[in-house]
C-alpha positions in Angstrom: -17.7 22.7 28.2 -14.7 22.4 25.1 -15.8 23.6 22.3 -14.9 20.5 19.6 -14.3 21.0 16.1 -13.4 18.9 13.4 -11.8 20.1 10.1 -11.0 19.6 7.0 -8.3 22.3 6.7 -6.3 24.8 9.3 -7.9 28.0 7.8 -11.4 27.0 8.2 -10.3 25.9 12.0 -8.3 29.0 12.7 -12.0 30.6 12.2 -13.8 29.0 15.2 -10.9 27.4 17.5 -10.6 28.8 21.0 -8.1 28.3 23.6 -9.7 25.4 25.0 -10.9 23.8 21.8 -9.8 20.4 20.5 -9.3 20.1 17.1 -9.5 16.8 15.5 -8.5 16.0 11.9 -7.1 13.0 10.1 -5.2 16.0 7.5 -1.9 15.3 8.8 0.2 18.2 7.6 -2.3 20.9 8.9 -3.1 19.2 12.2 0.5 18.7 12.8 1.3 22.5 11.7 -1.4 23.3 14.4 -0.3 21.0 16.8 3.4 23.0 16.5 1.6 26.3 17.3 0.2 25.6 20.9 -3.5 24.2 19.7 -5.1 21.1 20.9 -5.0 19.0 18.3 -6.2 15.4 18.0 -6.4 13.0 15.1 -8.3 10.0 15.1 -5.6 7.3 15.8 -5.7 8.9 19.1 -8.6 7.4 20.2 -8.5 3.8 19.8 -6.4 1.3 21.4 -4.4 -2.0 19.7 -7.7 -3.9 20.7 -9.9 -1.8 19.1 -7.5 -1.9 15.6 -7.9 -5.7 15.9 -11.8 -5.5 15.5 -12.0 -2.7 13.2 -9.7 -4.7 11.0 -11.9 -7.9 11.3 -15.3 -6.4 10.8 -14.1 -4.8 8.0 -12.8 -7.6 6.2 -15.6 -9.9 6.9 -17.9 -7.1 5.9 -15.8 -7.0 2.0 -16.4 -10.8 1.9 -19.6 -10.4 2.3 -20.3 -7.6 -0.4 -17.9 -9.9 -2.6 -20.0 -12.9 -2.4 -23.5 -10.7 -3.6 -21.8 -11.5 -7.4 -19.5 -13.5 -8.8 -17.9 -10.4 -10.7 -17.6 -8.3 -7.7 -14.1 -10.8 -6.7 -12.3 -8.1 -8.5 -13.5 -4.9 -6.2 -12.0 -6.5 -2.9 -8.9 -4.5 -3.1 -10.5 -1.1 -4.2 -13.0 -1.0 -2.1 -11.6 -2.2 1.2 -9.6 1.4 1.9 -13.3 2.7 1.6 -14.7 0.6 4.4 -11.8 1.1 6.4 -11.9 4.7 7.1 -15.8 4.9 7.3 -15.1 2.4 10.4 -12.2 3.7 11.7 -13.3 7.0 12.5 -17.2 5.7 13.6 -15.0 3.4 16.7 -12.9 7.0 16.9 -15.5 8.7 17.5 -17.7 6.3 19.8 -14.2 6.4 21.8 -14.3 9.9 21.4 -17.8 11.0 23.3 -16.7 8.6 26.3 -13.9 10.5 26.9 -15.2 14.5 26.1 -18.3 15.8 27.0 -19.1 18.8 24.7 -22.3 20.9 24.2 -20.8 22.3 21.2 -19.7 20.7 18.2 -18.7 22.3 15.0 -18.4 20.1 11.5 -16.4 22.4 8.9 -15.6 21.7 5.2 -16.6 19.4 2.6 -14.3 16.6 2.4 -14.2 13.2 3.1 -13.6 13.3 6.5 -16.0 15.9 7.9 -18.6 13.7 5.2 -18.3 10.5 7.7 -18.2 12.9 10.8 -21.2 14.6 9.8 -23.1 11.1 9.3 -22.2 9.9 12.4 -23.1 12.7 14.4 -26.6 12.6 12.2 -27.3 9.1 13.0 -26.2 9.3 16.7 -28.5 11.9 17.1 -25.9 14.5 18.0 -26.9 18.4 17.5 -24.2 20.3 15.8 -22.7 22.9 13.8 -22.6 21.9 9.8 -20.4 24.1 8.5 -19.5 24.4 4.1 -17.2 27.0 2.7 -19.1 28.9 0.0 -18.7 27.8 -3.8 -15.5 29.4 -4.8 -13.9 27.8 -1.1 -15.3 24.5 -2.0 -13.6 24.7 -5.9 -10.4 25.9 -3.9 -10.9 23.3 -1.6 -11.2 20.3 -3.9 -8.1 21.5 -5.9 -6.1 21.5 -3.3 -7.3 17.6 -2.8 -6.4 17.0 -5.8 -2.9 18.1 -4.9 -2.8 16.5 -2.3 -3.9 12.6 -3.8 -1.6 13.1 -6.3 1.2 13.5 -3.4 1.2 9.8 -2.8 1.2 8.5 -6.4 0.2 4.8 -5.8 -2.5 5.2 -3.1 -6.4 4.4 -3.6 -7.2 7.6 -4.6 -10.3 8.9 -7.0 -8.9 10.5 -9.6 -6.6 7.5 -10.1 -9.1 4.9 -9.7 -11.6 6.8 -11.6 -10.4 8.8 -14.8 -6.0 7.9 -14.9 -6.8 4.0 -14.5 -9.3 3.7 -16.5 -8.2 6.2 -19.6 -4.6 4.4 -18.9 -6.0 1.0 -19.4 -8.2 1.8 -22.3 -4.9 3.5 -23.8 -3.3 0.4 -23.6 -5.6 -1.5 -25.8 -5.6 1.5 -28.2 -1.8 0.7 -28.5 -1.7 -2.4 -28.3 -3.5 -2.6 -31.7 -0.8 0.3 -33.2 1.8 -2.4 -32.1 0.0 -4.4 -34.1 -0.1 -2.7 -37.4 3.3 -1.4 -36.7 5.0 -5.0 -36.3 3.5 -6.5 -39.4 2.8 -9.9 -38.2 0.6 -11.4 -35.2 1.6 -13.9 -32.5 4.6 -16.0 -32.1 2.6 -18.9 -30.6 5.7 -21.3 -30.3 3.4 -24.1 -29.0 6.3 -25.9 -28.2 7.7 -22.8 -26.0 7.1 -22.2 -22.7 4.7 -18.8 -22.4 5.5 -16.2 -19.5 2.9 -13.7 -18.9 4.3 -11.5 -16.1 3.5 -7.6 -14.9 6.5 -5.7 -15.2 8.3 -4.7 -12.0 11.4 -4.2 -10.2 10.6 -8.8 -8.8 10.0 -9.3 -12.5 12.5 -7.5 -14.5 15.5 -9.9 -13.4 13.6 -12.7 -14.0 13.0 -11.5 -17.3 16.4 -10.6 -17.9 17.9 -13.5 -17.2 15.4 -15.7 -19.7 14.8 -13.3 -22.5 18.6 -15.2 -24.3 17.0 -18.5 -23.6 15.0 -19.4 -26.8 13.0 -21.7 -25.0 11.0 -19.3 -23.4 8.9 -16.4 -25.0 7.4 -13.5 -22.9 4.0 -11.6 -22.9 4.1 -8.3 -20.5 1.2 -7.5 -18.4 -0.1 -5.0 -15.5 -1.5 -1.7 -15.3 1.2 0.0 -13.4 2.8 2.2 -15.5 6.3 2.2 -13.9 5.9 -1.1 -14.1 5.5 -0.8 -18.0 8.1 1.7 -17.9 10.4 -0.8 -17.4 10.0 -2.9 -20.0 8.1 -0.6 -22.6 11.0 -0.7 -24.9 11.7 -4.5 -25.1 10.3 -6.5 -27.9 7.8 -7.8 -25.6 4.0 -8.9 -27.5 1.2 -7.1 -24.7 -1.8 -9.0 -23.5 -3.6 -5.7 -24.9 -2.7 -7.1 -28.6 -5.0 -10.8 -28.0 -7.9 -8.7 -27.7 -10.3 -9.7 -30.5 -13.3 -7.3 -31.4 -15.7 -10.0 -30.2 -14.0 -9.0 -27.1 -14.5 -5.3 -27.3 -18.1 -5.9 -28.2 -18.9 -7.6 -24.9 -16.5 -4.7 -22.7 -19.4 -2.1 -24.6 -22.2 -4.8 -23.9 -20.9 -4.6 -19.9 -20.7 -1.1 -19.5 -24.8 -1.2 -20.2 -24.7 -4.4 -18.3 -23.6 -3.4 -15.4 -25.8 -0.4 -14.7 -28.2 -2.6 -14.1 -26.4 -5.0 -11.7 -25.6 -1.7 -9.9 -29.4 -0.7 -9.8 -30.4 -4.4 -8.3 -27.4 -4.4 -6.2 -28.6 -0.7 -4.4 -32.0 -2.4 -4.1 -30.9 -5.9 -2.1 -27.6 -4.1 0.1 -28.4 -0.5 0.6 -29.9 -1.0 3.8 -27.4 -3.8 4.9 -24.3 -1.1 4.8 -24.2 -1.2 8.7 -21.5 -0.6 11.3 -22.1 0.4 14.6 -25.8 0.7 14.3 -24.7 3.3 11.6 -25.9 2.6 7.8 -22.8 4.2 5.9 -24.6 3.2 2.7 -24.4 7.3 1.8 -20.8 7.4 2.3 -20.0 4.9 -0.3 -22.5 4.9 -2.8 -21.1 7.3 -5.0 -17.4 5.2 -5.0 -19.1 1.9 -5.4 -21.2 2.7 -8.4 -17.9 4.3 -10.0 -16.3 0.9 -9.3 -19.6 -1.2 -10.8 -19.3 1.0 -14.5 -15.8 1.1 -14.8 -13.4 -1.3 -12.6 -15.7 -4.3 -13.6 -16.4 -4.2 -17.3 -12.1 -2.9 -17.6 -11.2 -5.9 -15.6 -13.4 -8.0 -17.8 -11.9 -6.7 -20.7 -8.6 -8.2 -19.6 -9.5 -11.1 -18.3 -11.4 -12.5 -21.4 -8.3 -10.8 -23.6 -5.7 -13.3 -21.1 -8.1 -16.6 -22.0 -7.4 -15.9 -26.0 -3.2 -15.9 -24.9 -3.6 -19.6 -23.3 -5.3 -22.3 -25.6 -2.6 -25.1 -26.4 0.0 -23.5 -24.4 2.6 -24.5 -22.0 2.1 -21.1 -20.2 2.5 -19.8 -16.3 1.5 -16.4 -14.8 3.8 -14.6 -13.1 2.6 -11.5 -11.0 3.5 -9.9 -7.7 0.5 -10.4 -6.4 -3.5 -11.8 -6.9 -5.6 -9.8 -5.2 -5.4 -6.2 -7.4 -8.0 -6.2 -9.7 -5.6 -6.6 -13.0 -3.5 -9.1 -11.5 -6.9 -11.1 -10.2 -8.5 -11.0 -13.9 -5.0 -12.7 -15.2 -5.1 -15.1 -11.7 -8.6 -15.9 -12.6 -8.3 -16.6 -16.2 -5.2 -18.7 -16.4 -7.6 -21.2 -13.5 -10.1 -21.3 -16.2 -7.3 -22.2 -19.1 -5.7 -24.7 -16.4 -2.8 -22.7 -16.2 -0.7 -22.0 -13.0 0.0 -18.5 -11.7 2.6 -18.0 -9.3 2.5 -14.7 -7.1 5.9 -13.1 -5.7 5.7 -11.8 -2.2 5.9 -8.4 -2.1 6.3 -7.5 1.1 7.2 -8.5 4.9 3.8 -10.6 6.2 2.2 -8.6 9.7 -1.7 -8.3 9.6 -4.9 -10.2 8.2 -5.8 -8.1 5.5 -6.9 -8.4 1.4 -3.9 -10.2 1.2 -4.5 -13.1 3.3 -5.9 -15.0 1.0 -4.0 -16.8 -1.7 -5.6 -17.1 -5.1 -2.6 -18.4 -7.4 -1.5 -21.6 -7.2 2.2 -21.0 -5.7 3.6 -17.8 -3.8 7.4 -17.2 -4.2 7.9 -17.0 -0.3 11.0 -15.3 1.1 11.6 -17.7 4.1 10.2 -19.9 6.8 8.0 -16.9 8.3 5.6 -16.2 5.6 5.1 -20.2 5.1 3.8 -19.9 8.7 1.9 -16.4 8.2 -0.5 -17.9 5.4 -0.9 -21.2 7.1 -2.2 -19.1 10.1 -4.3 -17.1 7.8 -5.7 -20.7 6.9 -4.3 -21.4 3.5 -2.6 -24.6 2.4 1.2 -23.9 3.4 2.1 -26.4 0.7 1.5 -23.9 -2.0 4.0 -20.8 -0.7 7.8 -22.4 -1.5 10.7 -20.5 -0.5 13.1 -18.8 -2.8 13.5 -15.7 -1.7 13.4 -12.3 -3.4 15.1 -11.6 -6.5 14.9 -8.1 -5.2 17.6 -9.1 -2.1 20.2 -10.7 -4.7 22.3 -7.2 -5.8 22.7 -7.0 -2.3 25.7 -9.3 -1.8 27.4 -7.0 -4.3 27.0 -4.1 -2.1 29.9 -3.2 0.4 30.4 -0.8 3.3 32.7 1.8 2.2 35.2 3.3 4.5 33.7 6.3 5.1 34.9 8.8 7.4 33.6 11.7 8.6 29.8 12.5 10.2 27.6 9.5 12.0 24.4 8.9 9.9 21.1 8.2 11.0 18.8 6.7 8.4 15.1 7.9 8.7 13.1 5.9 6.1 9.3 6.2 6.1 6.5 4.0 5.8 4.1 3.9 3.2 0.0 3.5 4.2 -2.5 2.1 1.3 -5.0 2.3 3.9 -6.1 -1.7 4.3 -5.4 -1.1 8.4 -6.9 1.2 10.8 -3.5 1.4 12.0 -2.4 2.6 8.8 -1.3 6.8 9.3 1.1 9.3 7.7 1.1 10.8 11.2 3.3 8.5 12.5 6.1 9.0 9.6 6.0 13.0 10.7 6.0 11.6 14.6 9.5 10.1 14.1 10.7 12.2 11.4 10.4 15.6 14.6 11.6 13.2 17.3 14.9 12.4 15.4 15.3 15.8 14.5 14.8 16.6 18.6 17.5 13.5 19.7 20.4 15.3 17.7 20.0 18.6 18.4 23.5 20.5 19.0 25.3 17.6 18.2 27.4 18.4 15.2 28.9 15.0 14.9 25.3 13.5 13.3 23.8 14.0 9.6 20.4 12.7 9.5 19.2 11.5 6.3 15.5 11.1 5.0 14.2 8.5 2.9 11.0 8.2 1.6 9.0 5.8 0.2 9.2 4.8 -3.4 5.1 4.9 -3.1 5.5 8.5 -1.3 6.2 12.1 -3.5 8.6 14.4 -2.2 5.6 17.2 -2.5 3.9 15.6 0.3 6.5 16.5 2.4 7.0 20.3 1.1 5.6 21.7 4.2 7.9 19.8 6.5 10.8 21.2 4.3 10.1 24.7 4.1 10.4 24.6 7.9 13.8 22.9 8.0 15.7 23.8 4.7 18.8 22.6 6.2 17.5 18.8 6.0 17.4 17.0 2.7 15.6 13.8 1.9 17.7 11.8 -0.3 17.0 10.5 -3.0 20.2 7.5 -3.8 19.6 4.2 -3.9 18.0 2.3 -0.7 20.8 -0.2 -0.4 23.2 1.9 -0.5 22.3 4.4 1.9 22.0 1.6 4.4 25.2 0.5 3.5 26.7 3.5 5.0 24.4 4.6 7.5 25.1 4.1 11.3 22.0 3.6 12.5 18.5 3.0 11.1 15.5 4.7 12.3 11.9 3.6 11.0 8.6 2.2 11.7 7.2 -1.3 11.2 8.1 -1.6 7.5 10.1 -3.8 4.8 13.3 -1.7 5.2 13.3 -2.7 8.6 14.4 -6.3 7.1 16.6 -5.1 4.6 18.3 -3.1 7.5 18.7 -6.4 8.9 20.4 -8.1 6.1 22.9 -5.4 6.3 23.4 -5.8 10.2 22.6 -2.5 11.0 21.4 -0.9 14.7 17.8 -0.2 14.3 15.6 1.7 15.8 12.3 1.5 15.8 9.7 4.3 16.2 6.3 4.3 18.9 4.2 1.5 16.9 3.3 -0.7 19.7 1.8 -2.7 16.8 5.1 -3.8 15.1 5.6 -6.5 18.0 3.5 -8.7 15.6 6.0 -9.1 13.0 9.5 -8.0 14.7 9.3 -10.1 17.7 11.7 -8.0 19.8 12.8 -10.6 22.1 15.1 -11.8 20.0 17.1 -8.3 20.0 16.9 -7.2 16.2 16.2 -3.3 17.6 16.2 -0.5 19.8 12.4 0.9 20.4 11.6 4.5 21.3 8.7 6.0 22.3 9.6 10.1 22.4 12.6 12.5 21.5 14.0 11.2 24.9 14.2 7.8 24.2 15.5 8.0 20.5 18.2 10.7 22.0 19.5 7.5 24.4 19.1 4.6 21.4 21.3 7.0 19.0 23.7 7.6 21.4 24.3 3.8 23.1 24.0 2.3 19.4 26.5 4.2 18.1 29.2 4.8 20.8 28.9 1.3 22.5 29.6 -1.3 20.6 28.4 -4.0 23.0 24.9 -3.1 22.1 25.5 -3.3 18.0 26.8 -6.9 19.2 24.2 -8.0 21.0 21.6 -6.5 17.9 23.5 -8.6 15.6 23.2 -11.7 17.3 19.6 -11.5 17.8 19.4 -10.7 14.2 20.8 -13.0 12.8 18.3 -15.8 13.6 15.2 -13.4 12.7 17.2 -13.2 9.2 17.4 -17.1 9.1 13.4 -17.0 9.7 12.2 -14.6 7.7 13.8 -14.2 4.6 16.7 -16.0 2.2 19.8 -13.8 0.9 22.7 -16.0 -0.9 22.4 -14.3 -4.4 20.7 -17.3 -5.7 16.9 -15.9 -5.5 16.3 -15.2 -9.1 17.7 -18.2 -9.9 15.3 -20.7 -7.5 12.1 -18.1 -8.9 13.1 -19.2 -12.4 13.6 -22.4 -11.7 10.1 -23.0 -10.3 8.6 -21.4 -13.6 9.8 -23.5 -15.4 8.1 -26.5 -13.1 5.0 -24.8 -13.2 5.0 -23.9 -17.1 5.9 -27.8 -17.5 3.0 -29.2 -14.7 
């Protein structure tokens, strides 16, 4: 019988594997880097089928409600804790799926991580004799350090030492300033009462908004969020915080939570430890540790700025203005401006595919970018009336953006997705997938230049391995628009650049995700698909030699464009316009 393994890293594997051993991981760059070297390795999207995605997906999400409901405070975990539950049951259905398809009398569990954690309870709870493997203490140090490398590769992902020590010490430095800003300015708040108030987080939707009202004296601005290229942005305008209307009554209580909440934890392990169930499988273990983390840090934080946002309100003609209402900063303004009878307005962020934390809309309007995600929340079961469209402000520069007349080299434009882990679909192995089949489709042919984009969400480190095996290819790093503007074709999973690609009527290919059919309906001729180096060799070549099939993609993509999303220039212009309804409602 194989011999199965599963791993945290390729040295530890190297140690055991055999010629006939399957490897499964869910570390992408060593399984692939194993993969490349003859072994048999699997990762856990490998064993479950769109079907199975569906359910996971489901389960999980009514599983979060239900933890959500146990308090009225816990509203503002739903986002943080949802890529928790997600990969506990993503790889119990992998592995159920798994045993039906490999019989094994050996089975080997090696490291310490996260993933050979919810391996090792599963096989535990199944009843499953194995091999439980842990490096020694100076591997495990090693180990963990390089973990930490690797979270801080993708720089906006759940991660723990984001969610645990940079959030936290970044929000508390922000009240810490926001009382220097204080001293410093010499004089408190503005409090035009006849003014309109817009309390926005600072992003690339919100900084053209701001820009284009920050002349008009009837407005004045408070800047919010915990993003710190968000701040970034706007850090140097003269722009009052919502750190600076915290009062020390307010402080007081944040201190009076922190003891607070230990004991909500305490009587929340008592009535839901035993109720963590998926499968059969109690996975109360696997999140414990994350969840009490959450309970003395993420809850008495968010309820530090919530009750600082209801001191910004009283007597105001205000509106909240964020790009979304479900992250735990943005859901303490949501919720506070409700309770001060103030409307919030969230600004889509992206194109609309899957039930997920998102599906529910908390603020009062959404900023919609066309008819499709009217219908998408409607489905979801909201009230349609509340999404209007205007489009994003985001799309406007586009207009101003023109082909050049480039000569020379064909491009093809490789961009890659970026996965926050709210799908059991979601997987970096995909963006390495298409990334090597590209690579595969033009070699010898001297007459293509591929270029790599990555996600804004991605870091170039992440990819270091991939580039120390092919110094020749460089992942740019211009400006989106403007690579797409040139480029001759447009290679890239199910993803928002997909769209944008279509607003600049370019071929498109898209790459193996079977899934994507549920927001690019491919019917209607927006793309190429390929499954394999073969396939994306024969989309490259037809959409750039024959021009009857860059017709035909046009065609069909010009109705999806009327569907899904608004581009005339005027998108900042309707978003400011419906502020200024809701700061006047």
């Amino acid at each position: 019988m194989k011999k199965i393994i599963f791993f945290d890293n390729k040295k530890q594997a190297l140690a055991y594997a055999e010629d006939e051993s399957i490897l499964i991981t869910d570390n992408v760059n060593d399984g692939i880097a194993l993969k490349r070297q003859g072994f048999n390795v699997r990762f856990p999207e490998d064993f479950f089928s769109l079907t199975d995605i569906q359910a996971i997906d489901k389960e999980c999400l009514e599983f979060t409600k239900f933890i959500i409901k146990a308090k009225e405070e816990n509203v503002f975990l739903e986002y943080v804790v949802t890529p928790y539950f997600i990969r506990v049951f993503k790889i119990f259905s992998a592995m159920d799926n798994l045993f039906e398809k490999e019989k094994s009398e050996e089975i080997f569990a090696i490291g310490s991580g996260r993933f050979i954690q919810i391996v090792s309870e599963y096989l535990k709870q199944r009843g499953r004799s194995f091999h439980r493997i842990k490096p020694n203490f100076l591997e495990k140090i090693f180990y963990q350090l390089k973990e930490l490398g690797r979270e801080s590769q993708i720089k906006w992902i759940n991660t723990e030492v984001r969610i645990f020590i940079l959030e936290p010490f970044w929000i508390v430095a922000l009240f810490c300033m926001a009382k220097l800003r204080i001293v410093g300015r010499g004089n408190f708040f503005h409090r035009g009462k006849t003014k309109n108030l817009l309390v926005f987080a600072g992003d690339r939707f919100s900084l053209p908004i701001y820009q284009e009202l920050k002349n008009n004296k009837d407005w004045e601005f408070i800047l919010a969020g915990k993003t710190y290229p968000g701040r970034k942005l706007l850090m140097k305008e003269k722009i009052i915080w919502l750190e600076e209307y915290a009062g020390w009554k307010d402080i007081a209580v944040f201190f009076q939570r922190l003891f607070g909440y230990r004991r909500d934890w305490r009587d929340f392990q008592n009535k839901f430890s035993g109720k963590f169930l998926y499968k059969s499988i109690n996975f109360w273990e696997l999140c414990r540790g994350n969840l009490r983390m959450h309970f003395l840090t993420t809850l008495p934080l968010m309820g530090l700025v919530h009750d600082s946002a209801l001191n910004i309100f009283p007597g105001r003609k205000a509106v909240v203005f964020m790009s979304n209402d479900v992250t735990d900063y943005n859901r303490a303004l949501c919720l506070a401006a409700k309770e001060s009878r103030v409307k919030s307005l969230n600004m889509q962020h992206g194109i609309l595919i899957e039930p997920n934390v998102h599906s529910s809309l908390t603020a009062d309007r959404l900023a919609g970018w066309g008819q499709a995600t009217v219908d998408w929340y409607q489905r979801e079961g909201n009230d349609s009336s509340r999404v209007v469209i205007t489009g994003s402000p985001r799309f406007d520069c586009i207009t101003g953006i023109t082909k050049s007349g480039r000569r020379g080299k064909k491009i093809v434009l490789v961009a890659t997705n970026f996965y926050t882990g709210f799908s059991s679909e979601d997987t970096y192995l995909l963006n390495f997938e298409m990334i090597y089949a590209v690579l595969e489709a033009v070699r010898g042919n001297d007459d293509i230049e591929i270029k790599i984009k990555i996600h804004p969400g991605e870091s170039l480190s992440f990819y270091k391995d991939f580039l120390k095996a092919h110094p020749d290819i460089e992942i740019s790093r211009s400006n989106f628009y403007e690579l797409l503007a040139v480029c001759d074709v447009f290679v890239s999973i199910y993803s928002t650049t997909v769209l944008e690609a279509v607003i600049f009527k370019k071929p498109i290919i898209f790459f193996r995700n079977p899934y994507n059919r549920r927001a690019f309906e491919l019917k209607g001729g927006i793309a190429r698909e390929a499954e394999n180096a073969v396939q994306m060799r024969e989309a490259i070549k037809e959409l750039i030699n024959n021009p009857r099939d860059k017709k035909k993609i046009e065609a069909g993509q010009q109705e999806f464009l009327d569907y899904h999303v608004c581009v005339d220039g005027r998108c900042t212009e309707r978003v400011i316009n419906l502020l200024k309804k809701l700061a006047n409602s």
